[in-house]
C-alpha positions as CSV (number, residue, x, y, z in Angstrom):
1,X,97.4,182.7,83.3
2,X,95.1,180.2,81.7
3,X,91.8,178.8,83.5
4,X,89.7,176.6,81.8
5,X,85.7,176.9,82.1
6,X,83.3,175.0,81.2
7,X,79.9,173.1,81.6
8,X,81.4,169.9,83.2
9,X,79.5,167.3,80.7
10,X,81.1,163.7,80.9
11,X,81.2,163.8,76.9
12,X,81.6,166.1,74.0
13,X,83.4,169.0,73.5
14,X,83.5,169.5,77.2
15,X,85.2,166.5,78.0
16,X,87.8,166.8,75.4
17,X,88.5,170.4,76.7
18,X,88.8,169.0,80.0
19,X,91.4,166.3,78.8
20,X,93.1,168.6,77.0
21,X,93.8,170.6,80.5
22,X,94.5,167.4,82.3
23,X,97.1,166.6,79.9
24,X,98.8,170.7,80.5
25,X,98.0,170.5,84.2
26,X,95.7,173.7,83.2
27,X,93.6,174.7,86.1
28,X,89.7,174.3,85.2
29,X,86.4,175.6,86.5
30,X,83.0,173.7,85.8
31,X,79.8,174.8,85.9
32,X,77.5,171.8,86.1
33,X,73.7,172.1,85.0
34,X,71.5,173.2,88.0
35,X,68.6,170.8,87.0
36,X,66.5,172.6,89.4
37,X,66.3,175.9,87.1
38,X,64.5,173.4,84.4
39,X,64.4,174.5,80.9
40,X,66.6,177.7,82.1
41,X,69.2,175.7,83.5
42,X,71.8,175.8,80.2
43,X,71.2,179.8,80.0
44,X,71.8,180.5,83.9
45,X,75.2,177.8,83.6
46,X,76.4,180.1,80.8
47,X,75.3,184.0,82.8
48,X,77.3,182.2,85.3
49,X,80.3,181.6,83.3
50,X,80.0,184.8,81.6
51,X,79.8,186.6,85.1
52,X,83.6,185.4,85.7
53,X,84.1,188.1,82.3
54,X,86.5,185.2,80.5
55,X,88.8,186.7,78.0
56,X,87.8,184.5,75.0
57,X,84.6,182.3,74.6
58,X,85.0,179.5,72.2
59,X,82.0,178.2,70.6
60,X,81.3,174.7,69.5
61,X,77.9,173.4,67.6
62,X,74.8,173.5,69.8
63,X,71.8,174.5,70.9
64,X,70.1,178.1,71.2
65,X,71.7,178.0,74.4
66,X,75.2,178.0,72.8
67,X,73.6,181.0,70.3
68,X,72.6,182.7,73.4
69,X,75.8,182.3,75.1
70,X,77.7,183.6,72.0
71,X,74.9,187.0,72.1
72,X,75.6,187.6,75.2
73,X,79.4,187.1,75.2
74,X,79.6,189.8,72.0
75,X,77.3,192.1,73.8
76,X,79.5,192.1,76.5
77,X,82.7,192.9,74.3
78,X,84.1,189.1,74.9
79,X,86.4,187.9,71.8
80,X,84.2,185.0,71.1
81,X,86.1,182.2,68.5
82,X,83.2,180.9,66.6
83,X,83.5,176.9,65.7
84,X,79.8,176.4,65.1
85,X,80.0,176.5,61.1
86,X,80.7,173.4,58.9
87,X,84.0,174.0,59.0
88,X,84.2,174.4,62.6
């Protein structure tokens, strides 16, 4: 079974993910910024994502959130596909 996750954003990478499951009618989960948790917000979206112990984590270019969330992901033995290079 395929779920999709991700951080909700009305743009990017996040929105073309989520059209791409729209279009496949695959089921998605989003974790939207808690503004609340200020600067930690982005790291606390992706703990919670993590928590949910996805099979594959694909990263897109980013912040040191994203390099964070890919850390984390390998520390936790995720397969993580990597898509941050210039070749992305």
């Amino acid at each position: 079974d395929l779920v999709l996750i991700h951080g909700g954003d009305t743009k990017g990478v996040d929105r073309l993910a989520a059209s791409w499951a729209e279009r496949r009618k695959v089921p998605q989960l989003t974790f939207s910024l808690d503004r609340r948790a200020d600067q930690r917000a982005g790291f606390r979206r992706n703990e919670q994502m993590l928590s949910l112990k996805p099979r594959y984590v694909v990263a897109f270019a980013g912040s040191g959130v994203v390099e964070r969330l890919v850390i984390q992901a390998k520390e936790q033995g995720l397969s993580v596909v990597d898509r941050r290079g210039p070749l992305g």
